[in-house]
DRENPA-3360 file (N, C-alpha, C; in nm, 2 decimals, always signed):
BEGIN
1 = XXXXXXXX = +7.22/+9.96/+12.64/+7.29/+9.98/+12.51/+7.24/+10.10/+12.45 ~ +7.34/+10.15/+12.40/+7.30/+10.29/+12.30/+7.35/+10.43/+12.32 ~ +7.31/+10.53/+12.35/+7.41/+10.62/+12.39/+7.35/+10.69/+12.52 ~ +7.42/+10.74/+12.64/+7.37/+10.81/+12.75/+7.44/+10.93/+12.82 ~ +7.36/+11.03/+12.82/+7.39/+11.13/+12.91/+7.40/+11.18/+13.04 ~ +7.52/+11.20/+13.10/+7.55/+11.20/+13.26/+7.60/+11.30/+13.25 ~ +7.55/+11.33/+13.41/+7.63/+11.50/+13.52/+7.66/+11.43/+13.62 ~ +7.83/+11.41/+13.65/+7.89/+11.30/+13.75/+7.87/+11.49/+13.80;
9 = XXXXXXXX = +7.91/+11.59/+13.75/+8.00/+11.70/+13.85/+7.93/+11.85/+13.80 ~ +7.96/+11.94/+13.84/+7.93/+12.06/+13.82/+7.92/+12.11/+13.68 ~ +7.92/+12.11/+13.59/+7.95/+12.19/+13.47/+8.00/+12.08/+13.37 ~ +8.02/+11.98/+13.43/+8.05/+11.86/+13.31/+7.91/+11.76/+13.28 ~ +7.95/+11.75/+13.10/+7.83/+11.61/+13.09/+7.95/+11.55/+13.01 ~ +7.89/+11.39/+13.09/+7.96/+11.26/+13.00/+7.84/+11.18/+12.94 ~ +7.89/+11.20/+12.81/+7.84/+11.14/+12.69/+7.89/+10.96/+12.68 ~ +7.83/+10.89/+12.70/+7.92/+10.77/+12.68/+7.81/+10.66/+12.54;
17 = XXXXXXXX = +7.91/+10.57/+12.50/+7.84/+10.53/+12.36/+7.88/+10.37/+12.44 ~ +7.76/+10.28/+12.39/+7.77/+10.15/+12.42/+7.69/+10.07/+12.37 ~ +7.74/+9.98/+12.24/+7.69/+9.93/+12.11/+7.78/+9.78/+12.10 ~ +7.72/+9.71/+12.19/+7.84/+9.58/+12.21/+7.76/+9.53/+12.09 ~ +7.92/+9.42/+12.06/+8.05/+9.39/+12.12/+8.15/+9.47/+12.15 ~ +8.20/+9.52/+11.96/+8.24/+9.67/+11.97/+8.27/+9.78/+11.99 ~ +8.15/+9.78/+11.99/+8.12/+9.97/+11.97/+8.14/+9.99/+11.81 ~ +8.08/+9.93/+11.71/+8.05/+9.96/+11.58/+7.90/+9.99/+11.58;
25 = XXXXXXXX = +7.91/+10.11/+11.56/+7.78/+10.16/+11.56/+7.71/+10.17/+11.42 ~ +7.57/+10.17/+11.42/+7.50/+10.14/+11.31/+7.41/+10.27/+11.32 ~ +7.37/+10.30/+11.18/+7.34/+10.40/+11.13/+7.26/+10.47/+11.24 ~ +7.18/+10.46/+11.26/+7.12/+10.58/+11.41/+7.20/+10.59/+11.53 ~ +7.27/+10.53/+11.58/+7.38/+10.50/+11.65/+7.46/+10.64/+11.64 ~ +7.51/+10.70/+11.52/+7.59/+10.76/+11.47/+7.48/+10.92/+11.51 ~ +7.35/+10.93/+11.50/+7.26/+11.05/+11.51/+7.28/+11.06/+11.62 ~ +7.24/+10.92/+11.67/+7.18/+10.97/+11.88/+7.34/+11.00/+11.93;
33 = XXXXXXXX = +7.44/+10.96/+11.87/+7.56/+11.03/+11.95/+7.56/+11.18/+11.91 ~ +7.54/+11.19/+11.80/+7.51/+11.38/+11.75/+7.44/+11.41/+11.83 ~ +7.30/+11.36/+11.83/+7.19/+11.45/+11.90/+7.26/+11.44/+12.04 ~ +7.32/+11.36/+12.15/+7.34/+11.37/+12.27/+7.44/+11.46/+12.28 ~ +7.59/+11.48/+12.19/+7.64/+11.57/+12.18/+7.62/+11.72/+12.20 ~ +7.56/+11.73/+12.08/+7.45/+11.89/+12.03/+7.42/+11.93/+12.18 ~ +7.28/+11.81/+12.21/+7.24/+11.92/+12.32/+7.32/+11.91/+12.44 ~ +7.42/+11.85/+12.49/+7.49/+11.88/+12.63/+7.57/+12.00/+12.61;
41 = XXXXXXXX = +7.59/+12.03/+12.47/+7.69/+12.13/+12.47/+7.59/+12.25/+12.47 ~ +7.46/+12.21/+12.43/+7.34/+12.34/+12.43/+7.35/+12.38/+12.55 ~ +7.32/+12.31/+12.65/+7.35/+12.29/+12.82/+7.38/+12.43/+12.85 ~ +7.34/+12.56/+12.92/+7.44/+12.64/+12.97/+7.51/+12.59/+13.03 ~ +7.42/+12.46/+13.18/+7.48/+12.45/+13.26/+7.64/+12.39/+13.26 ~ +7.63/+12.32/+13.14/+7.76/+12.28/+13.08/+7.86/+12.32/+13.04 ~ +8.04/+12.32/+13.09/+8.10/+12.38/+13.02/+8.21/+12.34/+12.97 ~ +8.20/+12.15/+12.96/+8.30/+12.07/+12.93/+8.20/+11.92/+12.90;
49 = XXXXXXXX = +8.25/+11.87/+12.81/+8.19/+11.71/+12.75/+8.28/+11.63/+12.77 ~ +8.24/+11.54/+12.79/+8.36/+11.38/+12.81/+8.29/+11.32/+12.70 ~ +8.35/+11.30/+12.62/+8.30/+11.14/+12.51/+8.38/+11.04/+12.57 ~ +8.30/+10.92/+12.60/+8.35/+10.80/+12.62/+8.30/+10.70/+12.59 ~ +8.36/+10.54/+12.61/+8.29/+10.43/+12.55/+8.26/+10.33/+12.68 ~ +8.16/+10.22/+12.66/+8.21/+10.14/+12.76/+8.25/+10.01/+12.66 ~ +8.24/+9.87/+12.70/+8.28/+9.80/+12.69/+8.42/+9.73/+12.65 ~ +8.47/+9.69/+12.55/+8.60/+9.66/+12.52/+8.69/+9.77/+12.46;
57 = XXXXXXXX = +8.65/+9.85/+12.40/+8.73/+9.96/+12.32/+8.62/+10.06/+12.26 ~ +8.73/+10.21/+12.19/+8.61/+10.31/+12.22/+8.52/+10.34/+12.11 ~ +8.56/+10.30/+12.00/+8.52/+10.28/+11.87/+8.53/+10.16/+11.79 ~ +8.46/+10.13/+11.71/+8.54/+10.02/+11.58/+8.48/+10.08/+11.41 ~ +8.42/+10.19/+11.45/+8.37/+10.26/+11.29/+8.21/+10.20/+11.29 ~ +8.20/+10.16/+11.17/+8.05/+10.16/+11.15/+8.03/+10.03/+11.16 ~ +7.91/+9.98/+11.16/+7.86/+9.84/+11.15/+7.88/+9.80/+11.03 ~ +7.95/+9.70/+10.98/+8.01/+9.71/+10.85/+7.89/+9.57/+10.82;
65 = XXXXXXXX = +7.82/+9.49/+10.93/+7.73/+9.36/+10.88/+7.61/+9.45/+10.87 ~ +7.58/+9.58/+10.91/+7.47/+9.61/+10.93/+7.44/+9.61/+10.70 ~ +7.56/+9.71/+10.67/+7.55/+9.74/+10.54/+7.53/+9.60/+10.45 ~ +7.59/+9.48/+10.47/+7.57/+9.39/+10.43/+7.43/+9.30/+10.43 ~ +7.41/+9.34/+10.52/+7.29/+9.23/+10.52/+7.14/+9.34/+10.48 ~ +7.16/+9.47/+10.43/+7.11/+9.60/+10.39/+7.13/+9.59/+10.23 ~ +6.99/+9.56/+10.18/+7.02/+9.58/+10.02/+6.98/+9.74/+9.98 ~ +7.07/+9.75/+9.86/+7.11/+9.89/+9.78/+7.19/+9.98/+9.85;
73 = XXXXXXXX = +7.18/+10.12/+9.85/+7.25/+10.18/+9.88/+7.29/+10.29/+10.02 ~ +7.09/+10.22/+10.09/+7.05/+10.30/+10.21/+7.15/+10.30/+10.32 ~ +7.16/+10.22/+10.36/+7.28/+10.16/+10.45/+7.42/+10.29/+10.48 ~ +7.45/+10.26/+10.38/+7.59/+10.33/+10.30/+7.58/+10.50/+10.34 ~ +7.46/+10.52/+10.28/+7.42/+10.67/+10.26/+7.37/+10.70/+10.35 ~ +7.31/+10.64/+10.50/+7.29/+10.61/+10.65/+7.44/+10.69/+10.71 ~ +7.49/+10.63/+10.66/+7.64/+10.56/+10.75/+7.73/+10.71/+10.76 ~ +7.76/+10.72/+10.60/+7.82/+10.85/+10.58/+7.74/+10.96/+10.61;
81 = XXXXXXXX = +7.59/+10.97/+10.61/+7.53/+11.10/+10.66/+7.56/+11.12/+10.83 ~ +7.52/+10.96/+10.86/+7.57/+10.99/+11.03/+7.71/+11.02/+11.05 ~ +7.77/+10.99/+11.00/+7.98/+10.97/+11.03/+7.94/+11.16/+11.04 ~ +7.91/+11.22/+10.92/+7.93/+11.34/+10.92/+7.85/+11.41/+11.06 ~ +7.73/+11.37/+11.07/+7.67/+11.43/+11.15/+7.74/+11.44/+11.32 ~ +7.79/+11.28/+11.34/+7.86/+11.28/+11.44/+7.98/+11.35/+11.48 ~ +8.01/+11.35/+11.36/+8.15/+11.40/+11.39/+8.17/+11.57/+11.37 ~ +8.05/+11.61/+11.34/+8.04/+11.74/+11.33/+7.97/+11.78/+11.42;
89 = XXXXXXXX = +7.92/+11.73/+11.52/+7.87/+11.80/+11.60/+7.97/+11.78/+11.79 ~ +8.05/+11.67/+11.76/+8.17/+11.68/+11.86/+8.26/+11.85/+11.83 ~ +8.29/+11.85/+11.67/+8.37/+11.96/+11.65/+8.28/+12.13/+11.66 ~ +8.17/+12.10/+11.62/+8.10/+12.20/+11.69/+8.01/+12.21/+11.79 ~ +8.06/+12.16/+11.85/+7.98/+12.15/+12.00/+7.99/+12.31/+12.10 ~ +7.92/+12.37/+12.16/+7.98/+12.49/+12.17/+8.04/+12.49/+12.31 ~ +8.12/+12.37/+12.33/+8.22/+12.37/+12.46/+8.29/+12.26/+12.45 ~ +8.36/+12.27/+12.48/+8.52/+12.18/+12.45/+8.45/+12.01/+12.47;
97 = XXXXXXXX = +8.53/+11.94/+12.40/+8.49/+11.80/+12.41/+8.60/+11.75/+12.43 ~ +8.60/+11.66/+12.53/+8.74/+11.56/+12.58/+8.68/+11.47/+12.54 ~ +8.75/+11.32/+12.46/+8.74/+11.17/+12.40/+8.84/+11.15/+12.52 ~ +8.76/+11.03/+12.61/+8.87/+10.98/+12.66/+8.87/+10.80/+12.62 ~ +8.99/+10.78/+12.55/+8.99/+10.70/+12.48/+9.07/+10.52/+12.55 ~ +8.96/+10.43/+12.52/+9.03/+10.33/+12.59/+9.02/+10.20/+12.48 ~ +9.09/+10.08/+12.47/+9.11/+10.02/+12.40/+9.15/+10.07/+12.27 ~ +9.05/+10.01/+12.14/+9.04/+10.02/+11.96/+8.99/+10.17/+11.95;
105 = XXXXXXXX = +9.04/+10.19/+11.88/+8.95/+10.35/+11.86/+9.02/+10.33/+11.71 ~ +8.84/+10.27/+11.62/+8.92/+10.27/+11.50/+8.82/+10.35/+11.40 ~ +8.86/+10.35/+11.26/+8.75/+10.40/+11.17/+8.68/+10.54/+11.19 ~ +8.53/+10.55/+11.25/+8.48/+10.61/+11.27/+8.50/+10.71/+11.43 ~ +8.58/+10.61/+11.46/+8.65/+10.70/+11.61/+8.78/+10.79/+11.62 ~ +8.82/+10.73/+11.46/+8.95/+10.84/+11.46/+8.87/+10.96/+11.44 ~ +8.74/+10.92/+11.34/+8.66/+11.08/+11.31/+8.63/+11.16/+11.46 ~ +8.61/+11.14/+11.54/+8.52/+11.18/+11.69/+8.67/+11.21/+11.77;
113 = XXXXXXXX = +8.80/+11.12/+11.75/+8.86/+11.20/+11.86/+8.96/+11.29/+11.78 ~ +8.95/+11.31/+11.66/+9.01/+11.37/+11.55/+8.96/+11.49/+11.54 ~ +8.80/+11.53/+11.58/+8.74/+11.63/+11.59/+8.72/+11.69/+11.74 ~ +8.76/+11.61/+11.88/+8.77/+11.67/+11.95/+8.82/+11.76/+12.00 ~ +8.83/+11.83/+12.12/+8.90/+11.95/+12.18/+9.02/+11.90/+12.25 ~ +9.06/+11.78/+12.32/+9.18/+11.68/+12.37/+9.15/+11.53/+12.37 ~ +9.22/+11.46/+12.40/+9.23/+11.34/+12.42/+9.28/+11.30/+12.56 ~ +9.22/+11.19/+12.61/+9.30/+11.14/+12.72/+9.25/+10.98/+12.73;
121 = XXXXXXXX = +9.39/+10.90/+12.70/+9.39/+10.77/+12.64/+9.45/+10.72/+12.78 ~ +9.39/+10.56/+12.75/+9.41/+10.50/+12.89/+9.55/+10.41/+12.77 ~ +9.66/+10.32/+12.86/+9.78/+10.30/+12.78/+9.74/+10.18/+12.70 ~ +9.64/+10.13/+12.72/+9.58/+10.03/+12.59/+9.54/+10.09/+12.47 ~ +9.50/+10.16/+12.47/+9.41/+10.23/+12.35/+9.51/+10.27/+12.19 ~ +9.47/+10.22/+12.09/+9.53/+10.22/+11.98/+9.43/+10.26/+11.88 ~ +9.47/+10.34/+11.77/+9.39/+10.41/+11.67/+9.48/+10.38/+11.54 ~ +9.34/+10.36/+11.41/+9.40/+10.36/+11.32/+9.26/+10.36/+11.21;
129 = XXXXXXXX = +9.29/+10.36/+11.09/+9.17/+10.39/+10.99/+9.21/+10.28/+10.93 ~ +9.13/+10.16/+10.98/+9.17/+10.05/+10.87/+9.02/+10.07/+10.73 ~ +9.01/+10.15/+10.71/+8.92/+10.14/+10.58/+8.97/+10.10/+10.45 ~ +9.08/+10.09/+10.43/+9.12/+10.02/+10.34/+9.06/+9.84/+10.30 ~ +9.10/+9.79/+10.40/+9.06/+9.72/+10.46/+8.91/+9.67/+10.44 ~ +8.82/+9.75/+10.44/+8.72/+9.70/+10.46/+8.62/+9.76/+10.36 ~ +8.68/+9.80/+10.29/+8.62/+9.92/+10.11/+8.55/+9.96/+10.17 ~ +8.64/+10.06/+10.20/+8.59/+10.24/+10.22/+8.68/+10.32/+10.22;
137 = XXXXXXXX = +8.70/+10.45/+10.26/+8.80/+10.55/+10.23/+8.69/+10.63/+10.38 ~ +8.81/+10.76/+10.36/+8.72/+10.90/+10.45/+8.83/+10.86/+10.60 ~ +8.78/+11.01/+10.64/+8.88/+11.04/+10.84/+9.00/+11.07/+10.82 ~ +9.06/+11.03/+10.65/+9.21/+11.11/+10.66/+9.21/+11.23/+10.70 ~ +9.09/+11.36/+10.68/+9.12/+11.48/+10.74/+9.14/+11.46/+10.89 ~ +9.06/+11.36/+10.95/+9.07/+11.35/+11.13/+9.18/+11.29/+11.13 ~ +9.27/+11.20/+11.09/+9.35/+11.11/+11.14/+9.49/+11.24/+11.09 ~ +9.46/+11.34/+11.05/+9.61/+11.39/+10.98/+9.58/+11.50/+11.08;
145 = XXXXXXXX = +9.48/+11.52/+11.19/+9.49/+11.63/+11.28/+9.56/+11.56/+11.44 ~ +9.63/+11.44/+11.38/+9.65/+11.33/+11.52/+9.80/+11.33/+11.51 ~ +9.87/+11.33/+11.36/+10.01/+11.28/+11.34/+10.03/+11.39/+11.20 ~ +10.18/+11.39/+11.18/+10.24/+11.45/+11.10/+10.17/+11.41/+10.91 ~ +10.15/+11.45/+10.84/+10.10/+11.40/+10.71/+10.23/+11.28/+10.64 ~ +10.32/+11.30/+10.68/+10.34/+11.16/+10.61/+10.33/+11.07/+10.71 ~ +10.34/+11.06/+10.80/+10.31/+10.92/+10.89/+10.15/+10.91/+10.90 ~ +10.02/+11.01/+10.83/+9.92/+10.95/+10.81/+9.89/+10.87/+10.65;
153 = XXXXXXXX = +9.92/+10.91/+10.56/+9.95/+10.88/+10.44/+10.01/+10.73/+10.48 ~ +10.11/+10.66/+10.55/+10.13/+10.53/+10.58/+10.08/+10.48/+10.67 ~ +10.01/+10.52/+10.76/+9.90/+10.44/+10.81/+9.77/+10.42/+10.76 ~ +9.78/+10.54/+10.71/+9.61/+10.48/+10.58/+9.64/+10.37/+10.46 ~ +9.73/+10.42/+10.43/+9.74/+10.31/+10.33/+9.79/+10.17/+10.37 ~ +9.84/+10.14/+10.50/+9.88/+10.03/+10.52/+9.76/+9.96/+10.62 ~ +9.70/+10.04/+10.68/+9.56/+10.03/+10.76/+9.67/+9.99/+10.95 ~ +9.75/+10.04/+10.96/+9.85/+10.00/+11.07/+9.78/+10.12/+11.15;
161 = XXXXXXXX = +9.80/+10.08/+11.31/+9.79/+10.15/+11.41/+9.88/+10.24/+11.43 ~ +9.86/+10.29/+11.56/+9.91/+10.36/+11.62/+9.88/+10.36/+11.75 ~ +9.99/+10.38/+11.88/+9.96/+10.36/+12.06/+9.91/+10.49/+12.09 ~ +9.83/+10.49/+12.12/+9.84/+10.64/+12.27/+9.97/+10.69/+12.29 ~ +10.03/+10.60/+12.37/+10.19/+10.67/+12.37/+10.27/+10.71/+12.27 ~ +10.24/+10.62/+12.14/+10.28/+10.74/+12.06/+10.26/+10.86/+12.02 ~ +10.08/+10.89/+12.01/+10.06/+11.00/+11.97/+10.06/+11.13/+12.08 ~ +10.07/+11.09/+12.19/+10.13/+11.14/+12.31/+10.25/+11.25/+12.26;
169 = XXXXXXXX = +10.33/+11.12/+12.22/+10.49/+11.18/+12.16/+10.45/+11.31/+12.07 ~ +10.34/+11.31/+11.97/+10.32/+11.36/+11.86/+10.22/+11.48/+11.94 ~ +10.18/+11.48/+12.06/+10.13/+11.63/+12.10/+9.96/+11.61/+12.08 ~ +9.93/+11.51/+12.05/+9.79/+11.49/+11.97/+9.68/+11.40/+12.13 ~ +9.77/+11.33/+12.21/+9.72/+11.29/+12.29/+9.74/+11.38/+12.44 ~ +9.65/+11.44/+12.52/+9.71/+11.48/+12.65/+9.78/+11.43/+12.74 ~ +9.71/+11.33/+12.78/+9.79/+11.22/+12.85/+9.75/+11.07/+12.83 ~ +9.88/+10.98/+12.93/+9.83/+10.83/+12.86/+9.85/+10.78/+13.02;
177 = XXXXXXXX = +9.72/+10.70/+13.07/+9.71/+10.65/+13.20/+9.63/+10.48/+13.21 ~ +9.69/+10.47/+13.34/+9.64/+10.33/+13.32/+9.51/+10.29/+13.30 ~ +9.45/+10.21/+13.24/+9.29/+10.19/+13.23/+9.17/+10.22/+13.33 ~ +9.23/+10.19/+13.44/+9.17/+10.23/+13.55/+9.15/+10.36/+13.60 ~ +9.25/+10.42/+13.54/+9.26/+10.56/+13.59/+9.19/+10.62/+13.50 ~ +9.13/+10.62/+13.35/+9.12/+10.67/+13.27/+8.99/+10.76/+13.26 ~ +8.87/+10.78/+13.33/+8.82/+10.82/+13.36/+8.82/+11.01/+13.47 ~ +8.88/+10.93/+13.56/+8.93/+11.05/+13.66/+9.04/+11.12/+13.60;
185 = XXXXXXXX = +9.14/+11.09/+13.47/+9.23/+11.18/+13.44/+9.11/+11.27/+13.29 ~ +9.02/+11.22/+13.28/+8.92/+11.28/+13.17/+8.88/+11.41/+13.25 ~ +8.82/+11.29/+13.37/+8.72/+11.47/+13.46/+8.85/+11.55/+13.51 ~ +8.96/+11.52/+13.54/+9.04/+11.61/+13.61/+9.10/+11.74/+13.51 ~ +9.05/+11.70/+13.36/+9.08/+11.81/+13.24/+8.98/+11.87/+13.25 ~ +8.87/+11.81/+13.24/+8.72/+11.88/+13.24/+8.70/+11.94/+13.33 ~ +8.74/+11.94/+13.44/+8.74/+12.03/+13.58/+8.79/+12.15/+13.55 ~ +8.90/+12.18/+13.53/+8.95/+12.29/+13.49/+8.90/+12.40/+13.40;
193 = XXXXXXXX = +8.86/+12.27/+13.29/+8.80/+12.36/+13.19/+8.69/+12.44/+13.24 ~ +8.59/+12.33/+13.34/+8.46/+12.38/+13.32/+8.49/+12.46/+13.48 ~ +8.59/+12.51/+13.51/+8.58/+12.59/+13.56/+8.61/+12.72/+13.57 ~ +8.66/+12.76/+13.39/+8.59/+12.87/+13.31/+8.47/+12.92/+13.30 ~ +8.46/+13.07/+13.29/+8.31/+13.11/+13.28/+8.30/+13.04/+13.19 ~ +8.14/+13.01/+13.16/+8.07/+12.97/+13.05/+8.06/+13.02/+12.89 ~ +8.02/+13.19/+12.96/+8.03/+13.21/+12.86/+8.15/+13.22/+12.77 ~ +8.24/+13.29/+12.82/+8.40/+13.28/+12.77/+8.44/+13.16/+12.70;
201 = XXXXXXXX = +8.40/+13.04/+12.76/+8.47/+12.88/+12.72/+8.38/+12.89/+12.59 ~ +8.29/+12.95/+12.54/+8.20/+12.96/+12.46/+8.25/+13.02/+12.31 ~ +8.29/+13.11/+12.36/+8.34/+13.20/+12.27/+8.49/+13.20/+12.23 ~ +8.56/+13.10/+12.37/+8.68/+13.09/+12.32/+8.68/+12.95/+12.22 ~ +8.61/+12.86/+12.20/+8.56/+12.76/+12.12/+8.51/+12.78/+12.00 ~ +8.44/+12.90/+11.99/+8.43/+12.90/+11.84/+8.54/+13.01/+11.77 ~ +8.62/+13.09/+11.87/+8.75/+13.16/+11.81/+8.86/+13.06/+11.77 ~ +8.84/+12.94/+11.80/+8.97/+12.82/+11.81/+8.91/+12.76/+11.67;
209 = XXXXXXXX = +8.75/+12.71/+11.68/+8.77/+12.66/+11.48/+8.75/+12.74/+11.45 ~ +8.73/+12.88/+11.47/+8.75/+13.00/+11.33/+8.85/+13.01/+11.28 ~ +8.96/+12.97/+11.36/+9.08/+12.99/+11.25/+9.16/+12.86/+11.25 ~ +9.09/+12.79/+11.23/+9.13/+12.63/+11.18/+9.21/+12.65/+11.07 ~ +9.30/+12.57/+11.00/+9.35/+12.59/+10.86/+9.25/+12.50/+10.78 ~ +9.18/+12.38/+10.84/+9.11/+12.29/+10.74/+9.01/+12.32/+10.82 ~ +8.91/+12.28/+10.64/+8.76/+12.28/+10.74/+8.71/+12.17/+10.70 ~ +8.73/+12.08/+10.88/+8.74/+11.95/+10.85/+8.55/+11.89/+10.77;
217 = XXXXXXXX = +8.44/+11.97/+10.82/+8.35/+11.93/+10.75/+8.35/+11.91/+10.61 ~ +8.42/+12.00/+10.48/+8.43/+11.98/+10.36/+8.51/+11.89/+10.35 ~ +8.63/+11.92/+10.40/+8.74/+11.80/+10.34/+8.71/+11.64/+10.40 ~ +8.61/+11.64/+10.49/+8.53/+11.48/+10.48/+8.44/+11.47/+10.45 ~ +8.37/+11.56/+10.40/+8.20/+11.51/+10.25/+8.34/+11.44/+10.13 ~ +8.42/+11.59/+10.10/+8.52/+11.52/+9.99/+8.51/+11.40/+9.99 ~ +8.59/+11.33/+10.08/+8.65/+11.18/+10.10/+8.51/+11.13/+10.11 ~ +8.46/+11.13/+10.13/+8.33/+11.01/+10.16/+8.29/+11.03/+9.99;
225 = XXXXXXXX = +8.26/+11.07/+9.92/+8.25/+11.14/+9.76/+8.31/+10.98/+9.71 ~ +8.46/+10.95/+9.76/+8.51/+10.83/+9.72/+8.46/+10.71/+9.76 ~ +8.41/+10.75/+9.89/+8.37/+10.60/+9.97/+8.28/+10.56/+9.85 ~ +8.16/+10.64/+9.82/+8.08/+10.65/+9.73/+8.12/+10.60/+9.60 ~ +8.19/+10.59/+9.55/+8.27/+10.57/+9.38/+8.31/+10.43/+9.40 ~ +8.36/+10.37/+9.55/+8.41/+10.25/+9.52/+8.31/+10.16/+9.56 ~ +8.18/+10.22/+9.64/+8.03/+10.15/+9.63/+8.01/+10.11/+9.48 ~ +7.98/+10.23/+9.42/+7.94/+10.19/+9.27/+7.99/+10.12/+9.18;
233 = XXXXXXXX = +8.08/+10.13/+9.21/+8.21/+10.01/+9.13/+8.23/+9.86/+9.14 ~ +8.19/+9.85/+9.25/+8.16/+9.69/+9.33/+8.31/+9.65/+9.38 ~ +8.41/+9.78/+9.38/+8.52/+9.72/+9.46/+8.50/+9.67/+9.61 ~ +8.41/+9.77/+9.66/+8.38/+9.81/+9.79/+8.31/+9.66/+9.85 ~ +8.20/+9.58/+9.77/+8.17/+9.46/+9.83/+8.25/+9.35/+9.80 ~ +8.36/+9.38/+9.74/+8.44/+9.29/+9.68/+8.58/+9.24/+9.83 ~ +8.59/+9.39/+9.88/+8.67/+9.40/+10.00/+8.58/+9.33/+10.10 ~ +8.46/+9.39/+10.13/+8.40/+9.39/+10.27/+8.38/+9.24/+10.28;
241 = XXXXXXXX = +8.33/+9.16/+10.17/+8.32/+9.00/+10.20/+8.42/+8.92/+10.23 ~ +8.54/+9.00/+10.24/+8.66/+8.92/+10.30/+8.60/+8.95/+10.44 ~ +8.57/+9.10/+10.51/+8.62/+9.09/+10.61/+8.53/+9.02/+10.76 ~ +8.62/+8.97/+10.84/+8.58/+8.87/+10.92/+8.46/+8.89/+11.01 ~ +8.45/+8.83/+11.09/+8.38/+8.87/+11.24/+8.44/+8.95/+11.31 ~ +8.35/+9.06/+11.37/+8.39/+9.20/+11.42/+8.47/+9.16/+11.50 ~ +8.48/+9.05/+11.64/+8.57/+9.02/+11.73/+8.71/+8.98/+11.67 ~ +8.69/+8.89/+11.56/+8.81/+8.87/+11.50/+8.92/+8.97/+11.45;
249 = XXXXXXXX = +8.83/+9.05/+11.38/+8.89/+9.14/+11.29/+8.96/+9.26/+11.39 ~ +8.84/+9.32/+11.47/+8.91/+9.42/+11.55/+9.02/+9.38/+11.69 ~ +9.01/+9.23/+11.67/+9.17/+9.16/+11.76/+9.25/+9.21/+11.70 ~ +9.28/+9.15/+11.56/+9.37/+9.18/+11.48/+9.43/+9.30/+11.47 ~ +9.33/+9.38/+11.46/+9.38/+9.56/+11.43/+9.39/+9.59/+11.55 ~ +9.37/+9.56/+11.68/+9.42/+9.64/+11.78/+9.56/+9.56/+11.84 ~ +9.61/+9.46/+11.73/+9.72/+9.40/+11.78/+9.78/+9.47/+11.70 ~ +9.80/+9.52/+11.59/+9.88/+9.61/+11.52/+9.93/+9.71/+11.52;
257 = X = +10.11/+9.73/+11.48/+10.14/+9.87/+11.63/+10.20/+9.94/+11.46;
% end
């Protein structure tokens, strides 16, 4: 359990995260995927990353029982320092990062494949930011780099999914393969890539977010600024006591299209 670092091939590391039942990861959970990120991409010998999950799906966001059963505000301020840290160090990683995404990829996983370099989704896999849902806010910058801005504006607000195959449609997914396959169509991107010089894939990585239009690190401190406001307010534990058991809840949301 936890997160680990593999060299299946030449030039590639696979990063994989495994935090059963889910994969709602709890506050260090969110570091050691940074720190394993960071350094594979330190790696010379590296010139491509696979993020992946094991068990039932590839994300479900944060441990939402961890915060609950966590008195005051540590938890919270855990959670959002990690979300950032993780998700900022997939997007600056200094060599391309493929999410290859299977099952729920929700909450905190829109942030990580939202910040990646591609996707490659097995045909189960569905994404969506139910934080609504569960009092919180934040990842609308990652989820509006997946789909057009008004079709993320209604899935945030209604906390509804979205297939692989559709974001496919939308240019956001590379490809969508059977579960089994999902793996070998990750390394078969990675291959290619990392079989770019190093250095070049290097430099062509940070020429690609230099001219980003958003900079997704600011415009998600922003949003978390809110997550923060509806903490203080007591809306936020007002939502989260509704919400169920993690198996339950994330049935629910990965039935949702």
């Amino acid at each position: 359990m936890g997160v680990s670092t593999s060299a299946p091939e030449e030039g590639v590391a696979v990063v994989t995260v495994d935090f059963p039942p889910v994969n709602a990861l709890p506050v260090q959970g969110w570091y050691d995927l940074a720190t394993a990120v960071r350094a594979a991409g330190a790696d010379p010998k590296v010139h491509c990353v696979v993020l992946t999950a094991a068990g039932r799906g590839f994300n479900a966001g944060v441990d939402i029982k961890e915060m609950q059963r966590t008195a005051g505000h540590d938890a919270l301020i855990g959670a959002n320092r990690g979300c950032a840290e993780a998700f900022a160090a997939v997007y600056d990683c200094e060599v391309p990062v493929i999410a290859a995404v299977h099952g729920f990829c929700l909450g905190g996983g829109i942030g990580l494949v939202g910040n990646a370099d591609a996707i490659v989704a097995a045909d189960d896999a569905t994404f969506g930011l139910p934080e609504l849902d569960r009092g919180a806010l934040g990842a609308a910058t990652h989820l509006a780099r997946l789909v057009p801005q008004h079709l993320m504006r209604a899935l945030y607000y209604t906390s509804r999914t979205v297939t692989a195959e559709e974001l496919h449609r939308h240019g956001s997914v590379w490809q969508v393969v059977p579960r089994a396959q999902l793996i070998e169509a990750a390394m078969e991107l990675a291959r290619d890539i990392a079989a770019k010089d190093g250095y070049l894939i290097r430099l062509a990585k940070a020429a690609i977010n230099g001219i980003d239009p958003v900079d997704v690190r600011r415009s998600y401190r922003f949003e978390q600024g809110f997550t923060f406001e509806a903490n203080l307010s007591g809306v936020a534990d007002r939502v989260r006591d509704t919400f169920g058991t993690d198996k339950e809840h994330t049935d629910k949301e990965a039935q949702q299209s």
